[in-house]
N, C-alpha and C positions, 0 to 999 in steps of 0.2 A: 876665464869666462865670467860673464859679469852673472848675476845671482837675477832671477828670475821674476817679479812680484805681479801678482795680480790682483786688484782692486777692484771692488763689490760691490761700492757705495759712490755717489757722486763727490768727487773732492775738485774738480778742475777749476768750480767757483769760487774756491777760496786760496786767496795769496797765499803762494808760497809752500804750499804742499807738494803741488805736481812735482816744484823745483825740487825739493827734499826727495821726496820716491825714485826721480829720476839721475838723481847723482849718485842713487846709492843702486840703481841695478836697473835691466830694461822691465820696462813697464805696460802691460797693458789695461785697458780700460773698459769694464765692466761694470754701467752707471745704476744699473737694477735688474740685474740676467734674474731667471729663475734658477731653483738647485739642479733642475738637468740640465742646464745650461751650463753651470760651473762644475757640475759631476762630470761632464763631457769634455771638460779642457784642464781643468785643475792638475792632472798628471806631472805636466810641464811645466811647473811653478815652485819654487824656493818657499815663498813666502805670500799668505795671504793679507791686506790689508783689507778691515771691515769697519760696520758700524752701524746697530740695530737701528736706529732713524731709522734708515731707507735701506732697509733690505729686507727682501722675504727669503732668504738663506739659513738656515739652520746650519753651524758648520756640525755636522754630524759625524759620528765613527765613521760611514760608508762614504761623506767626504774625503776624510782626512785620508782613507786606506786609497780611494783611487787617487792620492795623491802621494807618489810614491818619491818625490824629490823633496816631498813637505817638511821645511823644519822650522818654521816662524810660522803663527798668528797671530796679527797684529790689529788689537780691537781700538778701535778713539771713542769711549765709551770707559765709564768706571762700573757701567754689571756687564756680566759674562754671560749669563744665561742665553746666550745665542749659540754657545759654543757648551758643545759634549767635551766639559773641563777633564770626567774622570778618564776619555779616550785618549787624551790630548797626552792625558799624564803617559799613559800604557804607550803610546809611541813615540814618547822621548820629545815630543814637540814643546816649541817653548810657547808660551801665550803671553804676550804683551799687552798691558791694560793701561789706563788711569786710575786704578781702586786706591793703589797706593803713592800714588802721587801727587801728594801734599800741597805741595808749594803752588803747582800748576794746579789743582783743581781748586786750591781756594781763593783762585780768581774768578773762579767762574760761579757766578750768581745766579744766571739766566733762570735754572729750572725749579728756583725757591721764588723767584720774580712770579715766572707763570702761574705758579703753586694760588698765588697771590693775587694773580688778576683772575683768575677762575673763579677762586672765591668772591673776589667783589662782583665779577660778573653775573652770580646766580644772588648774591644775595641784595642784587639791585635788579636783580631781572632786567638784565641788556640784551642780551638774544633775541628773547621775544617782545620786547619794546619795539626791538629794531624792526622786527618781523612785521609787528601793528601798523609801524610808521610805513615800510613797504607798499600796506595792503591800502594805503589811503588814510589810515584812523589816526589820531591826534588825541586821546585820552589816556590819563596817569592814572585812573582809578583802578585798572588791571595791575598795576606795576611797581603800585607801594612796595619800598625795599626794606631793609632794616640800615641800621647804625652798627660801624663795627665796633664802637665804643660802649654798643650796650650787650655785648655778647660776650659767652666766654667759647674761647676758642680751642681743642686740645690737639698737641702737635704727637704724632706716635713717631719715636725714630729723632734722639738729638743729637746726629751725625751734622756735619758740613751741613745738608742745604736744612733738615728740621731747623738746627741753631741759626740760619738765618731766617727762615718762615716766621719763627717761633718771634724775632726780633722787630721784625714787620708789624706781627700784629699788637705786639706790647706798643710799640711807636704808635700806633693808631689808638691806644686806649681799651685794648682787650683787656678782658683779664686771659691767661696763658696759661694751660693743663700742660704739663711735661709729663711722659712715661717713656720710661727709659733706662731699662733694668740694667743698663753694660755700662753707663756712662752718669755722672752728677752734674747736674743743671748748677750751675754756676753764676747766672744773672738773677740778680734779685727782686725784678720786675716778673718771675713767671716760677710759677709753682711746680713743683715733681712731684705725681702722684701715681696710684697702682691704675692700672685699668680697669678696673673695674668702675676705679672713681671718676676718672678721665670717660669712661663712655656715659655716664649718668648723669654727667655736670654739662657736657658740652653742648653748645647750639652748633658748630662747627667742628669738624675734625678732619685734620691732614696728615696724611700717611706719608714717611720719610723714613724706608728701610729699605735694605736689600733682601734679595729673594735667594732665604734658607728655609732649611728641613723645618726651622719654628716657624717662619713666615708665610710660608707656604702656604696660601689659603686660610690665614690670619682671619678676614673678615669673612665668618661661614653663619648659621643657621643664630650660634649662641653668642657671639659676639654682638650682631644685631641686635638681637630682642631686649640688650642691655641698653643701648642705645634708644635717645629721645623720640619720638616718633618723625617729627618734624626737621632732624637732625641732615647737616648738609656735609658729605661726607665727600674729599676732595684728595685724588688718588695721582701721584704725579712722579709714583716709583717704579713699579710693575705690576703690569696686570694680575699676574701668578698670584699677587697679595689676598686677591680677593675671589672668594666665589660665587664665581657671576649671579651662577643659579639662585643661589638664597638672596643675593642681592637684589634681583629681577622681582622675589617673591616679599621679599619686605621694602619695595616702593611700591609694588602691586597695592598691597595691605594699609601701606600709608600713604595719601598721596600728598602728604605736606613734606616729605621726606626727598632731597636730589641726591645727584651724584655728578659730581664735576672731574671727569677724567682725561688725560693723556695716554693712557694706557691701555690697553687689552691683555685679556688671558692669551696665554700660547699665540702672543703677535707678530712672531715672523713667520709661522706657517697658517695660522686659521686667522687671518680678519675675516678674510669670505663667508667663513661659517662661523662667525661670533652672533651668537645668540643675543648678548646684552647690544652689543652694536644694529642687528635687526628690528629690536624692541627698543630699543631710541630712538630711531624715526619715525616711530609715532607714540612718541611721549616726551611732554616739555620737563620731565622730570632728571632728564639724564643732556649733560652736554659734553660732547666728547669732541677733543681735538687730535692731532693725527702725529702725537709725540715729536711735539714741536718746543718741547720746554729747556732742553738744550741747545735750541738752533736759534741763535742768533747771531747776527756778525763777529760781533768779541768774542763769543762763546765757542764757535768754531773758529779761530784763529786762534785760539789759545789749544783746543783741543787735539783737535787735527795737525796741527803745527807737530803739536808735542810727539804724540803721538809718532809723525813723520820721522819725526829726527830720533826717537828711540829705536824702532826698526832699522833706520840707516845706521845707526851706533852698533846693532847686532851683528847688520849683514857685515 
């Protein structure tokens, strides 16, 4: 009997996944169910294939148990945080990532790229240029932007996509804060310093970590207040990084200060009730995109692909 897989996210639009899924077991297709939706059928399934992009799925303990044939989850994603790993472990289930897959992820650029146009998009003020220009109006005096040649930038996090961010904006004439207590900065175009320095010095700051027990809520109450007033802080890891709340209260407080995200807190189950997401549309201070910094053509055909053919390799 061929092995069972069920799919949570949309893959049917990129070449050559379906074919991978479908050689290695029958397949069904599940382009954005809800968790009762997949609590309701999962039973009958070998193997999940997911991917936090597009899902509001939490694979949770009370998933995984009413999935009693369950022996693969299979994320096309290098964070996990979608999935209750400590459960995972407790049922013997295996979980297939990209965290640790090198080769294949350091082709993929896309989500230090976004990192990158975010940035230049708040501190050119394009959004709302664009906005002006919609409403009839033709004036650049609202929209003076800055140079990124006169800023200094601080990259938190010099993993894969940090070391590319960080590379970006040295090429453009930053000057470049590195902190990064696991790893040494190695280009000599960009500086490694504590955090404390990197919040004090920077006009800009990009968050490029994953979400652990020290990460967890990284930017909170005291973090901030160390931070510039006017400081454009630009989040393109996970939302978990940061708390909303005190984030909410220090643009409140400043209003020279943005926040350029792809992210949200707890974003496969609360967008609906994300508090910083309700108070963004109506404030030019916060621009938020809908964790799109991994999705582009090459970036999902390298990942999804991958991904495909590790699972088939299991089953």
């Amino acid at each position: 009997m061929k092995p069972k897989i069920l799919v949570i996210t949309p893959v049917r639009h990129i070449t050559g996944v379906a074919d991978t899924l479908e050689s290695a077991g029958d397949v069904i297709y599940m382009d954005d169910p809800s968790s009762e939706e997949v609590l309701a059928c999962v039973d009958g399934y070998d193997a999940l294939f997911t991917n936090p992009n597009k899902s509001s799925v939490f694979i949770s303990a009370a998933l995984m148990d009413a999935g009693a044939r369950l022996k693969v989850i299979c994320t096309a994603s290098t964070g996990t945080n979608h999935i209750d790993l400590a459960h995972a472990r407790e049922r013997g289930l295996l979980v297939l990532s990209l965290t640790e897959e090198r080769e294949v992820i350091d082709r993929i650029s896309s989500t230090a790229e976004h990192a990158f146009a975010l940035m230049m998009a708040c501190i050119r003020n394009i959004p709302a240029a664009w906005d002006s220009v919609k409403r009839g109006e033709w004036d650049y005096l609202p929209f003076v932007g800055r140079q990124l040649n006169a800023l200094t930038v601080g990259v938190v996090g010099y993993g894969r996509l940090g070391r590319l961010f960080a590379g970006y904006c040295a090429a453009f004439g930053s000057r470049v804060l590195v902190c990064d207590p696991y790893t040494q900065v190695d280009d000599p175009r960009l500086r490694q310093v504590d955090i404390n320095a990197l919040l004090t010095e920077s006009d800009i700051i990009s968050l490029h970590v994953h979400v652990t027990s020290e990460t967890t809520r990284m930017v909170n109450h005291d973090w901030l207040a160390r931070a510039k007033p006017d400081v454009l802080l630009v989040n393109t890891s996970r939302g978990d990084v940061c708390d909303e709340d005190a984030l909410i209260e220090f643009l409140t407080a400043r209003p020279g200060a943005r926040y350029a995200t792809d992210v949200l807190a707890n974003e496969t189950e609360g967008k609906s009730k994300s508090r910083l997401l309700e108070w963004a549309r109506h404030s030019d201070q916060v621009l938020v995109t809908p964790h799109i910094g991994g999705m582009t053509t090459e970036g999902q055909q390298i990942a999804y692909n991958h991904a495909a053919s590790m699972l088939k390799a299991v089953l």
